[in-house]
C-alpha positions in Angstrom: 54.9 19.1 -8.6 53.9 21.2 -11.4 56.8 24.1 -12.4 55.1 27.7 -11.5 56.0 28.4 -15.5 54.2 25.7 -16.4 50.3 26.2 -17.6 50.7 30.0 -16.7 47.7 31.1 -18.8 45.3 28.3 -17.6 46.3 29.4 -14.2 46.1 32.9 -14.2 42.5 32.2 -15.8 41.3 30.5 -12.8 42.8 33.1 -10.0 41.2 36.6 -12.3 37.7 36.7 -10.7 39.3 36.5 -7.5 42.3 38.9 -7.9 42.3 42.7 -6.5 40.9 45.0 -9.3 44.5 46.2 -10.6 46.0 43.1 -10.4 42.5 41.6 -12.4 42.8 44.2 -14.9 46.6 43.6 -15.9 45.4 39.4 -15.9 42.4 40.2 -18.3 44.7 41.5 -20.7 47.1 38.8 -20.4 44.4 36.4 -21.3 43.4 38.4 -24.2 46.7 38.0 -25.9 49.3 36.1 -23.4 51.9 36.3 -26.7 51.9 39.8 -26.9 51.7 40.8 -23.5 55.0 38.6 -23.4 56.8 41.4 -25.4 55.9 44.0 -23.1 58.0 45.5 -20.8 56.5 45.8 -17.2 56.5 49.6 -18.1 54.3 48.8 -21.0 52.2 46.5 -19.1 51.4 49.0 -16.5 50.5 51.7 -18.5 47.8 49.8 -20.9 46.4 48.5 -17.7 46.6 52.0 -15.7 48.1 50.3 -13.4 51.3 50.4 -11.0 54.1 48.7 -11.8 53.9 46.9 -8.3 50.7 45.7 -9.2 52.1 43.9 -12.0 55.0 43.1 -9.4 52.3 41.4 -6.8 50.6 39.3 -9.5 53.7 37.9 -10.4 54.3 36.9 -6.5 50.7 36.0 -6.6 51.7 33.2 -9.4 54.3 32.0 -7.3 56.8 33.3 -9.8 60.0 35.5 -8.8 59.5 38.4 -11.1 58.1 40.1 -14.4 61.3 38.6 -16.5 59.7 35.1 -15.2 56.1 36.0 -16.2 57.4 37.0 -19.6 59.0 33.7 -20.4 56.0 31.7 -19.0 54.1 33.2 -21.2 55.8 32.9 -24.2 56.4 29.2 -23.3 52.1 29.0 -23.3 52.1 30.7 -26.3 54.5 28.2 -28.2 52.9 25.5 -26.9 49.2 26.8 -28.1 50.5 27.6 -31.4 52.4 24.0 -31.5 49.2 21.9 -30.0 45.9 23.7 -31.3 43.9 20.6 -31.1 44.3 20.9 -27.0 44.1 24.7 -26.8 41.0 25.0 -28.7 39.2 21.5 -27.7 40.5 20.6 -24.8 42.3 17.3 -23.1 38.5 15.9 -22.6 38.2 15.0 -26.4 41.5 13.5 -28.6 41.5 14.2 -32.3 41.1 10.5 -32.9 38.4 9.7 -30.6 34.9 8.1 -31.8 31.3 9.5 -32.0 30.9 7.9 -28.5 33.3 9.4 -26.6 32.8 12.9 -27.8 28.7 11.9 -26.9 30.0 11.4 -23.7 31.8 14.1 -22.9 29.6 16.8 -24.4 26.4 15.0 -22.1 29.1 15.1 -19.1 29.3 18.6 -19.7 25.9 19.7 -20.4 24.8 18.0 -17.2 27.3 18.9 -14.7 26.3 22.8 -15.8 22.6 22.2 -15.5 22.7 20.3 -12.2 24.8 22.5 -10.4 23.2 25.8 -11.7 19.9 24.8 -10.7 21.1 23.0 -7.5 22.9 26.2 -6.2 20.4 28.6 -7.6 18.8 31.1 -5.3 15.5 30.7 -5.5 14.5 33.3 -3.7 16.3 35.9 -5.9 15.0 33.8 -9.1 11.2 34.1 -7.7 11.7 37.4 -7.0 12.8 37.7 -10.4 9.6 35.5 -11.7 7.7 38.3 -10.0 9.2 40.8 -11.7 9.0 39.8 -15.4 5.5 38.3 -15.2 4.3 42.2 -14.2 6.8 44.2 -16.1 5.3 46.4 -18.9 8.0 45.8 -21.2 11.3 43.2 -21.2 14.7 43.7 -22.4 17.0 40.9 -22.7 20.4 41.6 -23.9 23.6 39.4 -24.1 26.7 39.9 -26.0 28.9 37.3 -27.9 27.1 33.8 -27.2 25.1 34.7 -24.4 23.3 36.8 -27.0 21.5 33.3 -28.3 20.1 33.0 -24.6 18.9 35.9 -24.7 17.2 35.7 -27.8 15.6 32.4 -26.6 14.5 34.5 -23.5 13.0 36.9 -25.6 10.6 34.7 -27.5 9.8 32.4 -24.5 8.4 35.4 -23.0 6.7 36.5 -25.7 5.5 33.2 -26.5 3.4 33.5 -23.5 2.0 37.6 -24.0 5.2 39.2 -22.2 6.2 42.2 -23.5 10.0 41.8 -24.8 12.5 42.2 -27.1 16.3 41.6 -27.8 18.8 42.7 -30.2 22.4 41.9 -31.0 23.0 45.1 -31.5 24.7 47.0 -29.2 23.6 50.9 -30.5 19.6 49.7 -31.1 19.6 47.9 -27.3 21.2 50.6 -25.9 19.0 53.2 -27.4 16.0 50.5 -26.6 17.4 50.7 -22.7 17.1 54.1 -22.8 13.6 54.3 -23.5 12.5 51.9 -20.7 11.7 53.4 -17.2 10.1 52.5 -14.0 8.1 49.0 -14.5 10.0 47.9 -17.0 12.6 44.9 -16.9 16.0 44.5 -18.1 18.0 41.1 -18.1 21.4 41.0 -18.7 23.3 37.7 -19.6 26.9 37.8 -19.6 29.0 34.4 -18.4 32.0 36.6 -16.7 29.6 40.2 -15.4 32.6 42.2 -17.4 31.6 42.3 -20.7 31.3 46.0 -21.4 28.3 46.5 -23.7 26.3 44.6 -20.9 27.3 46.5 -18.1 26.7 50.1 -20.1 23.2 48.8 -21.2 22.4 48.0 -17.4 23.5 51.3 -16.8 21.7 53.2 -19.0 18.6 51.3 -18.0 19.1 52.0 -14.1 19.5 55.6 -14.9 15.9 55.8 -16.8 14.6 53.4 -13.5 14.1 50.4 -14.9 14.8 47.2 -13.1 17.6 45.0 -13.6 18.3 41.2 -13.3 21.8 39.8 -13.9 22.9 35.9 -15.3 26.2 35.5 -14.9 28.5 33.2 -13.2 31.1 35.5 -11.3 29.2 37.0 -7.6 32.3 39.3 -7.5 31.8 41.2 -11.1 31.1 44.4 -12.1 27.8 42.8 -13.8 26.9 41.3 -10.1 27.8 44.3 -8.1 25.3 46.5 -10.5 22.2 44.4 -11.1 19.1 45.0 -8.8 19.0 40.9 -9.0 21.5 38.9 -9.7 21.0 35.2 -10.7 24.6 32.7 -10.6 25.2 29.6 -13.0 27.7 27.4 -11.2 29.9 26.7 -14.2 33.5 24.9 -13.6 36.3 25.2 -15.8 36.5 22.3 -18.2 38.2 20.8 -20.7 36.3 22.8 -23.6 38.9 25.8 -22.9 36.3 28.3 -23.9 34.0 27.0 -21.5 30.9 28.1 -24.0 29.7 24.2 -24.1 29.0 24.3 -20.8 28.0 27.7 -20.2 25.4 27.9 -22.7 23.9 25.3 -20.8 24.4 26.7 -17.3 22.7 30.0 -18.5 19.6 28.2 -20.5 19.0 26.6 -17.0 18.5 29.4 -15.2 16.4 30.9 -18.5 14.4 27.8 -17.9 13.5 27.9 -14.2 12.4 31.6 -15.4 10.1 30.6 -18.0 8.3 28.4 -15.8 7.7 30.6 -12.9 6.5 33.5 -15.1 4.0 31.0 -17.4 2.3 29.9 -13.6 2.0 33.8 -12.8 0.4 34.4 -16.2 -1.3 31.0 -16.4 -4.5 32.6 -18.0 -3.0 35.2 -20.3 0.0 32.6 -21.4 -2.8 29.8 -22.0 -4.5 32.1 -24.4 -1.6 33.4 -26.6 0.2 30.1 -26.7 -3.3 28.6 -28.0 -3.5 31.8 -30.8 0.1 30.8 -31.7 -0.7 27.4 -32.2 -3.3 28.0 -34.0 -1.5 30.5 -36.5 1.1 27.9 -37.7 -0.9 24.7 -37.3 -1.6 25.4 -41.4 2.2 25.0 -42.1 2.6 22.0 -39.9 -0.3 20.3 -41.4 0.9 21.0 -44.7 4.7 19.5 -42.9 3.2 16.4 -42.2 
């Protein structure tokens, strides 16, 4: 049986989204930096979560670990071992650092296609034609993502206009907050975010709601902040693998969903999207011509 010390970090990262909001934030900051929240005291804990010391108290009895002093250790144990095996912290146990071509084929398809199947096999369709609905009508999209999920929703963005949607993205957090708060009712916002806490998302959401524009969330947690705040909210169905960063895999997950959107809103536009994919065409036919 597996010492409560033992893969402390790896644990506590697969009990946050279910924890009670104090105990969730003090485990989010843990996660951050497990090596220097080891040389905290619980005092210092508590107050840069604004938190109770209990709280800190009931996550460590959550862990099945008899105090803070405990936590402290376990987490300096992580640490050492992260800094001593960065091959497995950063890769994973999937992959070895010696392994060939094929295996690494193998595990990356493994991957890609567990988070596509069970995104789209658990997707709620109903929320995700409802969504359809909404972006096929909107009079202007905004697609925003942070961090890697801002690549989804850039390939969101020109999908949609691909097919004579109105919409735009930006990396940016200032110019896609200040483009949220220019949108109102009939307009669109979709938000991409893999855990529903990443704070730029959540604020541009907000601002949007506040001008009345409409919201639809992709993300993978029902219980976050992201979830809770979104009009819609679509899930990917992504598992903890041996990619410790999960992004593989959640890329993936997300572009499934993104997929399933396209599709619906092309049918709802059929005639418009025939027309301006047959323009585009057109336009850069010259450069592939001259390709060939």
């Amino acid at each position: 049986m597996q010492s409560p010390v033992e893969g402390i970090v790896d644990r506590i990262a697969s009990l946050a989204s279910s924890m009670p909001e104090a105990q969730r934030a003090i485990a989010e900051l843990v996660l951050a930096d497990p090596g220097a929240v080891a040389r905290l005291t619980i005092l210092d804990l508590a107050d840069r979560c604004g938190v109770s010391t209990g709280s800190v108290t009931r996550l460590c009895r959550a862990l099945g670990l008899n105090g803070y002093a405990e936590l402290r250790l376990a987490l300096a144990s992580d640490s050492g071992r992260t800094r001593a095996e960065p091959w497995s912290a950063s890769i994973g146990a999937d992959v070895a650092e010696d392994d060939g071509i094929q295996r690494i084929a193998e595990v990356v398809s493994a991957a890609i296609t567990q988070a596509a199947v069970e995104t789209v096999s658990r997707l709620d369709l109903e929320a995700a034609d409802r969504a359809s609905t909404m972006l096929a009508t909107a009079r202007r999209v905004w697609a925003f993502g942070a961090g890697g999920s801002s690549t989804v929703a850039s390939e969101l963005q020109q999908r949609l206009y691909h097919i004579g949607v109105p919409a735009w993205t930006s990396t940016d957090t200032h110019i896609a907050l200040s483009g949220a708060a220019l949108l109102g009712p009939g307009d669109v916002v979709v938000a991409i975010s893999h855990s529903g806490r990443t704070k730029e998302v959540i604020d541009l959401v907000t601002e949007a709601m506040i001008h009345g524009a409409a919201t639809i969330a992709i993300c993978n947690d029902p219980a976050s902040p992201l979830a809770a705040r979104a009009e819609l909210t679509l899930l990917t169905r992504i598992r903890q693998t041996g990619f410790r960063t999960e992004a593989l895999a959640t890329r993936h997950g997300q572009l499934a969903v993104v997929d399933v959107l396209f599709i619906a809103v092309a049918q709802r536009t059929f005639e418009q999207a025939g027309e301006t994919m047959a323009a585009a065409q057109q336009a850069v036919q010259p450069y592939k011509e001259q390709g060939n």
